[in-house]
Chimera marker file (.cmm) of the C-alpha trace (Angstrom):
<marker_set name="trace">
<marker id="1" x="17.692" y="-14.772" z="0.233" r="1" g="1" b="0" radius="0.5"/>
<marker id="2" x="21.398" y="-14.229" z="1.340" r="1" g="1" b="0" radius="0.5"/>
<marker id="3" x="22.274" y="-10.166" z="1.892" r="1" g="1" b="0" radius="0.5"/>
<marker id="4" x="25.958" y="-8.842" z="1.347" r="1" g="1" b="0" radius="0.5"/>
<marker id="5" x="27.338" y="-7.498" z="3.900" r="1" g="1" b="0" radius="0.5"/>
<marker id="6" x="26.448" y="-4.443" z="3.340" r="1" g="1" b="0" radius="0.5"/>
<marker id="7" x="23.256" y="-4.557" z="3.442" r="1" g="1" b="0" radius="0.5"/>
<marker id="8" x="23.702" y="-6.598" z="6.734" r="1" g="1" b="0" radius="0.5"/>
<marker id="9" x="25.611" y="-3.170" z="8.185" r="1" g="1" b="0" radius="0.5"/>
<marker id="10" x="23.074" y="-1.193" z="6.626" r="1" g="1" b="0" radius="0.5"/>
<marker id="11" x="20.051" y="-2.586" z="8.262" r="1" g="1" b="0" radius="0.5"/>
<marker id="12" x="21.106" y="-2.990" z="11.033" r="1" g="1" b="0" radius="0.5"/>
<marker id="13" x="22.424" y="0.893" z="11.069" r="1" g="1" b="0" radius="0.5"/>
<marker id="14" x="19.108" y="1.689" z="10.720" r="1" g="1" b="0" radius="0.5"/>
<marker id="15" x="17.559" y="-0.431" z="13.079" r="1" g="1" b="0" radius="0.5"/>
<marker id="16" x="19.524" y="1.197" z="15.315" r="1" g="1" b="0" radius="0.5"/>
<marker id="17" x="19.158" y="4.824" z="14.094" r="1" g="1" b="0" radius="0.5"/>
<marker id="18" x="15.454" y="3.733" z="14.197" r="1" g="1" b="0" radius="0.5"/>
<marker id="19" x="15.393" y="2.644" z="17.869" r="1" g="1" b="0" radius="0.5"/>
<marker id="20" x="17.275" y="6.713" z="17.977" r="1" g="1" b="0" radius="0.5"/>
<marker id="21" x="14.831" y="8.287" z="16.373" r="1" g="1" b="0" radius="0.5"/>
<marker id="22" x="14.740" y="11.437" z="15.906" r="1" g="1" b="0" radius="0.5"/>
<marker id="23" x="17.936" y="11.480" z="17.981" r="1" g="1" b="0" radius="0.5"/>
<marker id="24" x="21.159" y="12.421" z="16.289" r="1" g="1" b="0" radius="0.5"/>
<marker id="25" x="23.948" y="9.991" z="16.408" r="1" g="1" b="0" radius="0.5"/>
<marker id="26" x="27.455" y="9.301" z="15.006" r="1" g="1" b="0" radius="0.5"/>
<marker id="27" x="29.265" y="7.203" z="12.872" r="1" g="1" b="0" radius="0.5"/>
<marker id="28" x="31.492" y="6.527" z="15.421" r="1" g="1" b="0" radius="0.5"/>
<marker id="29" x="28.895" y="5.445" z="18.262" r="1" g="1" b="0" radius="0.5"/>
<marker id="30" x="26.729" y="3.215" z="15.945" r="1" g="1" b="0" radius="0.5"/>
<marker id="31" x="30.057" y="1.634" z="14.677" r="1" g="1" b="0" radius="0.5"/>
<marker id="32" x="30.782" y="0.540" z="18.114" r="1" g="1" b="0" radius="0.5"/>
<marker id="33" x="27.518" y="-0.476" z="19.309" r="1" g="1" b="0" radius="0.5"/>
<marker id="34" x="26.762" y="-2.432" z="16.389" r="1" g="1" b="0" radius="0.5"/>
<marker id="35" x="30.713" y="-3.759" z="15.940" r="1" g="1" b="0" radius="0.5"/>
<marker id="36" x="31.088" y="-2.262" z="12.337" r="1" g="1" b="0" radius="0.5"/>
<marker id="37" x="34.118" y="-0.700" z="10.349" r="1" g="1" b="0" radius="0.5"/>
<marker id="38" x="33.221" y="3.405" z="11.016" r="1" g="1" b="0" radius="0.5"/>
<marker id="39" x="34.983" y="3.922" z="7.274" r="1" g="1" b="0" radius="0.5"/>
<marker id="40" x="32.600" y="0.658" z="6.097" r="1" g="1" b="0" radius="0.5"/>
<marker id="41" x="29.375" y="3.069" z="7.675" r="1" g="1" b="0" radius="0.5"/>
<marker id="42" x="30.889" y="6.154" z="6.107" r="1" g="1" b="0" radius="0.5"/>
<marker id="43" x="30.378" y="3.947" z="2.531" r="1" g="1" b="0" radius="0.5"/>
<marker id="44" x="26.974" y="2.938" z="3.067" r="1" g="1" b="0" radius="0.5"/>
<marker id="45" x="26.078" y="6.192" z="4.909" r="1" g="1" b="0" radius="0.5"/>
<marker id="46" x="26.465" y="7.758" z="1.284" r="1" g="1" b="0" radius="0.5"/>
<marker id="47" x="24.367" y="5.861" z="-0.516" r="1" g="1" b="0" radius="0.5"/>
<marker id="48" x="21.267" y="6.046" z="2.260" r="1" g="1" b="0" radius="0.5"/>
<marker id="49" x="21.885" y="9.971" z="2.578" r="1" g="1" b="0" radius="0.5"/>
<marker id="50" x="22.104" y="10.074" z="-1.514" r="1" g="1" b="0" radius="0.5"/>
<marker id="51" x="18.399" y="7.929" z="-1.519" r="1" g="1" b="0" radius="0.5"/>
<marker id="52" x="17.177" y="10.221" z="1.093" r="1" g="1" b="0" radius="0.5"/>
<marker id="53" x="16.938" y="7.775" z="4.032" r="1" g="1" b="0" radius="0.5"/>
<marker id="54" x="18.809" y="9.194" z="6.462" r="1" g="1" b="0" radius="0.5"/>
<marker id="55" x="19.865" y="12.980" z="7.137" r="1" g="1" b="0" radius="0.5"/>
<marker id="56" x="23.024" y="14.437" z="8.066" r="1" g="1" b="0" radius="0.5"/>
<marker id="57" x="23.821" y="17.272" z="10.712" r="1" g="1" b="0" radius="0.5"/>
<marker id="58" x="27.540" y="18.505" z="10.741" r="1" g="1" b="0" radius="0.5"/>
<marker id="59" x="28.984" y="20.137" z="14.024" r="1" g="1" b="0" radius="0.5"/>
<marker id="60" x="30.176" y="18.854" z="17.628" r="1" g="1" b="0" radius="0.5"/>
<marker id="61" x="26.258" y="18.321" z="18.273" r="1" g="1" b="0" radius="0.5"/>
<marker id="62" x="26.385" y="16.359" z="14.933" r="1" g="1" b="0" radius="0.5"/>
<marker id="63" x="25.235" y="13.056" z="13.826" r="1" g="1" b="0" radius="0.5"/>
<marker id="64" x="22.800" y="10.972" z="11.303" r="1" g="1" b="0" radius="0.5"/>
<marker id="65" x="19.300" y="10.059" z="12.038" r="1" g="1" b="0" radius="0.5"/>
<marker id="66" x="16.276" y="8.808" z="9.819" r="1" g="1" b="0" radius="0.5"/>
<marker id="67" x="14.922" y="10.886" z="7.186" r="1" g="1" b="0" radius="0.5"/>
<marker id="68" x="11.624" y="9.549" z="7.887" r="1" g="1" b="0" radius="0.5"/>
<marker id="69" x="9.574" y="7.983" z="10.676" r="1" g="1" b="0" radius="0.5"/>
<marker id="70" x="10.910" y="4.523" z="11.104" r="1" g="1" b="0" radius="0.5"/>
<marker id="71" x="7.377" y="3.119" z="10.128" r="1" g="1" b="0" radius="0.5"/>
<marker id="72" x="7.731" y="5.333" z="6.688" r="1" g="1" b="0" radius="0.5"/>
<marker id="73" x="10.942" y="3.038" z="5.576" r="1" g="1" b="0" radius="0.5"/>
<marker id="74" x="10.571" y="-0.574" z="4.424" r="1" g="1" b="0" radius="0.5"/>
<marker id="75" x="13.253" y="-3.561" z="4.824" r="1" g="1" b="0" radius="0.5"/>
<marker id="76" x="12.688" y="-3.343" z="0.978" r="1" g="1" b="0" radius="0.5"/>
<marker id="77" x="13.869" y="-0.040" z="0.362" r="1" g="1" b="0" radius="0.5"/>
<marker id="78" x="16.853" y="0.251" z="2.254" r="1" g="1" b="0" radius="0.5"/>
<marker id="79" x="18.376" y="-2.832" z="1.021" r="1" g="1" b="0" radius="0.5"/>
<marker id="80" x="17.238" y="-1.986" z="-2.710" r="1" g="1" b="0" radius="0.5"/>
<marker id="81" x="19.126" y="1.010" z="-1.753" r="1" g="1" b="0" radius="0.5"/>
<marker id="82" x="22.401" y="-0.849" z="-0.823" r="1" g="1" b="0" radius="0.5"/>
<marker id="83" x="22.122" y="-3.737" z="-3.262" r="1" g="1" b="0" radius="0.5"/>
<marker id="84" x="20.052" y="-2.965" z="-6.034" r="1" g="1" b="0" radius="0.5"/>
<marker id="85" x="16.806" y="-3.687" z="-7.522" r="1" g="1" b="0" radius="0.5"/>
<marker id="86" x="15.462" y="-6.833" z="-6.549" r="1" g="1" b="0" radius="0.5"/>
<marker id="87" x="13.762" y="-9.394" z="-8.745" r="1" g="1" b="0" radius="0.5"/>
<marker id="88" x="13.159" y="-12.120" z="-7.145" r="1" g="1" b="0" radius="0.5"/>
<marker id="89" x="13.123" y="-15.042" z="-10.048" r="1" g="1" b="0" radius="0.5"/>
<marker id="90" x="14.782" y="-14.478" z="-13.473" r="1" g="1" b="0" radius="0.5"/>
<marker id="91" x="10.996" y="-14.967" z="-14.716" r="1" g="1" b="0" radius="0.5"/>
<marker id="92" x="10.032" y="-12.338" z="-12.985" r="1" g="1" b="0" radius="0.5"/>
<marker id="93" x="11.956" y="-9.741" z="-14.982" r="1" g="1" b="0" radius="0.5"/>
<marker id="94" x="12.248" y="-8.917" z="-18.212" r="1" g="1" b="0" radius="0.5"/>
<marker id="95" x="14.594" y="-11.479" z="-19.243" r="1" g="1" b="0" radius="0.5"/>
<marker id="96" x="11.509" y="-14.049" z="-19.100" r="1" g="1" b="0" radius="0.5"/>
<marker id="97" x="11.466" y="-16.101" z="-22.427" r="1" g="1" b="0" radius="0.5"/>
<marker id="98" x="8.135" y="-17.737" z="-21.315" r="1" g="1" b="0" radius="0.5"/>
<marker id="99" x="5.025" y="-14.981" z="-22.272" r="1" g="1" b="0" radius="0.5"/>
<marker id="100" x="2.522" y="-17.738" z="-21.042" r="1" g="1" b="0" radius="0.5"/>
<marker id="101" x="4.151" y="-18.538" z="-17.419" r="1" g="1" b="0" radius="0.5"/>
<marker id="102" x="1.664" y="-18.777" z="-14.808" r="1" g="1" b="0" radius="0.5"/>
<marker id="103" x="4.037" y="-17.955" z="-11.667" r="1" g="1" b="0" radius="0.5"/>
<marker id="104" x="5.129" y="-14.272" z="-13.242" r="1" g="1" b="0" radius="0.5"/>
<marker id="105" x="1.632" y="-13.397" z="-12.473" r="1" g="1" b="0" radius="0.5"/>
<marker id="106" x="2.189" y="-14.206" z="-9.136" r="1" g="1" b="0" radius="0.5"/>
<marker id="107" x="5.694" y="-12.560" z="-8.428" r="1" g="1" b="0" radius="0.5"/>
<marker id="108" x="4.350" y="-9.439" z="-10.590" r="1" g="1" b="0" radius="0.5"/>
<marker id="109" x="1.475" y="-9.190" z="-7.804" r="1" g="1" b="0" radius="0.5"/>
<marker id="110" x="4.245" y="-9.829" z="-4.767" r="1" g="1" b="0" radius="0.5"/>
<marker id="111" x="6.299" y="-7.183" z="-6.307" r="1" g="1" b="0" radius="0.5"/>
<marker id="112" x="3.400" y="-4.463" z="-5.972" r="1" g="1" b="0" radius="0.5"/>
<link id1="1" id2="2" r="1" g="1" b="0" radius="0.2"/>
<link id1="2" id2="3" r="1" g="1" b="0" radius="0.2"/>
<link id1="3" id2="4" r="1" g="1" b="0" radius="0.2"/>
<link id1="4" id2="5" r="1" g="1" b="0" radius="0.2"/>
<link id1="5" id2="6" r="1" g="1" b="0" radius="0.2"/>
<link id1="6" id2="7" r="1" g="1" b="0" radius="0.2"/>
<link id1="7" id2="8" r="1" g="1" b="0" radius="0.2"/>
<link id1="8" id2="9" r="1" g="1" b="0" radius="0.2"/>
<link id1="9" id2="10" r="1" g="1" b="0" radius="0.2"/>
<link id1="10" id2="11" r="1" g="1" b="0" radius="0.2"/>
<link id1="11" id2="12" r="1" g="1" b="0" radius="0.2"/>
<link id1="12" id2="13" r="1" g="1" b="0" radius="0.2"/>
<link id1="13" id2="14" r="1" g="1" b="0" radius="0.2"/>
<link id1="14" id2="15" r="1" g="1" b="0" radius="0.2"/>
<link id1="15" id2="16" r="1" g="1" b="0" radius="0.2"/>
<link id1="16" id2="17" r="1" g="1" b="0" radius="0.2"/>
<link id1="17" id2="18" r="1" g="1" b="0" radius="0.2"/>
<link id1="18" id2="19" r="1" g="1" b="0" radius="0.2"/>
<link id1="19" id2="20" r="1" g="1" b="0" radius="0.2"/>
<link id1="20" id2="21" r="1" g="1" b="0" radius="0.2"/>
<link id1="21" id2="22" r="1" g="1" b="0" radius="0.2"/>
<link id1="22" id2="23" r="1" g="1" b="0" radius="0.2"/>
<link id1="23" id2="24" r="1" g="1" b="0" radius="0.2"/>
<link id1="24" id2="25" r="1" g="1" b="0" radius="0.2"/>
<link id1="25" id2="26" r="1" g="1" b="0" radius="0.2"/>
<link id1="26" id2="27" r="1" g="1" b="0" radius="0.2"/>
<link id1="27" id2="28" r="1" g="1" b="0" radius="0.2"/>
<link id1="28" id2="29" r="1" g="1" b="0" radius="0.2"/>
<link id1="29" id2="30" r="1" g="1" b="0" radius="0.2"/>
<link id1="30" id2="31" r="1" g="1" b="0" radius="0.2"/>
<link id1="31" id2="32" r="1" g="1" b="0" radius="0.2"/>
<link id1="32" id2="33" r="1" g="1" b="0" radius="0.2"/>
<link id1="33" id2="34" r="1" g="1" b="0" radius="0.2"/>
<link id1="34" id2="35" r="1" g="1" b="0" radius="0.2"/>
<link id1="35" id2="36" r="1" g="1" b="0" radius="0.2"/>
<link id1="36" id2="37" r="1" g="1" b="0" radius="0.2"/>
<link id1="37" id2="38" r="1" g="1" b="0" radius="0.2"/>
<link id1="38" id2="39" r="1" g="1" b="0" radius="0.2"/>
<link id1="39" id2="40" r="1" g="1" b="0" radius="0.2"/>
<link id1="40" id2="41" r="1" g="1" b="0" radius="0.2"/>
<link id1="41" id2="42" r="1" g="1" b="0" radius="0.2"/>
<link id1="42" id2="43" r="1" g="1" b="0" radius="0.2"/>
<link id1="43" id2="44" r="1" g="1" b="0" radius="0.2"/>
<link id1="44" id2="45" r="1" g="1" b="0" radius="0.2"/>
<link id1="45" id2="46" r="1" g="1" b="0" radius="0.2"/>
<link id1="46" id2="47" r="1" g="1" b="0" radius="0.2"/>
<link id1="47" id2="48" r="1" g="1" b="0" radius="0.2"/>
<link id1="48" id2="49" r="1" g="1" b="0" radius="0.2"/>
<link id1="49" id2="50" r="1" g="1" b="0" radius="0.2"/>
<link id1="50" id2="51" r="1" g="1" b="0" radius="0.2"/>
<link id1="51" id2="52" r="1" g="1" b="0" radius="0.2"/>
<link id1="52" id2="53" r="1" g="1" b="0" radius="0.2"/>
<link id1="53" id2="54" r="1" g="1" b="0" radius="0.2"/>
<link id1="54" id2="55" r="1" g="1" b="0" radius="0.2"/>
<link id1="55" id2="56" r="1" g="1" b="0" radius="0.2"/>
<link id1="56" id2="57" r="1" g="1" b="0" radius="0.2"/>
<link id1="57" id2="58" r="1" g="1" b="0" radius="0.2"/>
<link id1="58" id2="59" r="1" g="1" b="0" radius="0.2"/>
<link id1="59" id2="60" r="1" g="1" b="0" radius="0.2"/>
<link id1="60" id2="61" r="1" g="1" b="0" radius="0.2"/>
<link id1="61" id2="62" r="1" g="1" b="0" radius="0.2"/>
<link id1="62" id2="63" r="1" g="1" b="0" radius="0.2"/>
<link id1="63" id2="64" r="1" g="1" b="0" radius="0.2"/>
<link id1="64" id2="65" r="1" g="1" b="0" radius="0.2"/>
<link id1="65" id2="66" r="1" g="1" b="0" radius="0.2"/>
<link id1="66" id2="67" r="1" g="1" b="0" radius="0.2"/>
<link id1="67" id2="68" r="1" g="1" b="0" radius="0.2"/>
<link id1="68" id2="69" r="1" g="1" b="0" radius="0.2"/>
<link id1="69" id2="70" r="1" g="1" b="0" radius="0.2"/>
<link id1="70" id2="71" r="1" g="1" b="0" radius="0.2"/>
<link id1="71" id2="72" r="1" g="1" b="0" radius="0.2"/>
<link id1="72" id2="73" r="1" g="1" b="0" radius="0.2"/>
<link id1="73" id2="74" r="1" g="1" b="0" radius="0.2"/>
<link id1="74" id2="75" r="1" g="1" b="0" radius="0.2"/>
<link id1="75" id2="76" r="1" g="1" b="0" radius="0.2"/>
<link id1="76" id2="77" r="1" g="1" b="0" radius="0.2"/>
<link id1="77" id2="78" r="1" g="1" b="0" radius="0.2"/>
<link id1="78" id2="79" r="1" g="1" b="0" radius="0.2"/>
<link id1="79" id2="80" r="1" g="1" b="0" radius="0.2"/>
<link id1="80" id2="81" r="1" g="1" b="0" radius="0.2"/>
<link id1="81" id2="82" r="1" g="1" b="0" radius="0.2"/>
<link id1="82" id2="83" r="1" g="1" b="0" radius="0.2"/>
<link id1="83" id2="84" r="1" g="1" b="0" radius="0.2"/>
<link id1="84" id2="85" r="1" g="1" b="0" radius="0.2"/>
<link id1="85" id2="86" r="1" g="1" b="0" radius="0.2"/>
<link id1="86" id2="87" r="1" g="1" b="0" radius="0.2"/>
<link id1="87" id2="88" r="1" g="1" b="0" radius="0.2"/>
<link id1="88" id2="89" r="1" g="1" b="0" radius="0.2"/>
<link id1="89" id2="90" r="1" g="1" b="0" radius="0.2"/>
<link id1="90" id2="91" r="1" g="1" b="0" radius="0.2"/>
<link id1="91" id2="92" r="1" g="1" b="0" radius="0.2"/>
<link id1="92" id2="93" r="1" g="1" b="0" radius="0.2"/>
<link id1="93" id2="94" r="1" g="1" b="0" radius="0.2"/>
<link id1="94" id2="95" r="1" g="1" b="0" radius="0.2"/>
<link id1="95" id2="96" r="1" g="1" b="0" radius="0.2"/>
<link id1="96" id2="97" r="1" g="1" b="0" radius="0.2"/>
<link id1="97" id2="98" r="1" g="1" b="0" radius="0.2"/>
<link id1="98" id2="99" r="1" g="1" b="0" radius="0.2"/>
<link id1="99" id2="100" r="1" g="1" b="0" radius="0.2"/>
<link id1="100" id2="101" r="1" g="1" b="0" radius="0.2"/>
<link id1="101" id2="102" r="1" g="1" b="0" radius="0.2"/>
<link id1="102" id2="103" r="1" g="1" b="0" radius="0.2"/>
<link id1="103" id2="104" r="1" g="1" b="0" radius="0.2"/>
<link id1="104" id2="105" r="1" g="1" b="0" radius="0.2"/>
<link id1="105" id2="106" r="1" g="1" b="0" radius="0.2"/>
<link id1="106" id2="107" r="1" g="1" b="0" radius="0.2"/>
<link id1="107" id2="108" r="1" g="1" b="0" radius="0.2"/>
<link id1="108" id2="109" r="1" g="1" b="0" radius="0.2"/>
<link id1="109" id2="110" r="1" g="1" b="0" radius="0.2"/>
<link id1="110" id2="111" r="1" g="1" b="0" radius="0.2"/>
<link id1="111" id2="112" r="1" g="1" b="0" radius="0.2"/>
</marker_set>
């Protein structure tokens, strides 16, 4: 599976917020040490403060850090978060013309 770039940024914002944790830090500093556009971060900071991944503290002591324990927040859920819901075979979702197909079993159980 190929990610977009954002999701690229976005994980690895959090990988780095998570290696922080519960330390505040700002857009600025994890755009440099992870070499990525500050007004990019400020994009996909929205939508992981808006799905309640990460928290926001404003002020001169300000910063972002996770909204969770890092252990609490799957791979899954932050890039469903940046990208979308993820199916991972057409048969898989509801678009499946095939009632009788044996491997939508299986990517129904992966799925859970």
């Amino acid at each position: 599976m190929k990610f977009s770039s954002k999701a690229e940024y976005g994980l690895r914002a959090m990988v780095f917020l998570a290696k922080e944790y519960p330390y505040l830090r700002s857009i600025t500093e994890i755009s440099l040490e992870e070499n990525i556009s500050a007004k990019y971060l400020e994009q996909i900071f929205i939508q992981l403060k808006k799905n309640d991944l990460i928290v926001s503290q404003k002020g001169k002591s300000g910063g972002y850090t996770l909204s969770r324990k890092p252990d609490q927040i799957s791979v899954g859920e932050i890039v469903e978060t940046l990208e979308g819901k993820i199916e991972p075979t057409k048969c898989y979702s509801a678009q499946c013309e095939n009632s009788t197909c044996a491997s939508k079993k299986v990517w129904v159980k992966l799925s859970q």
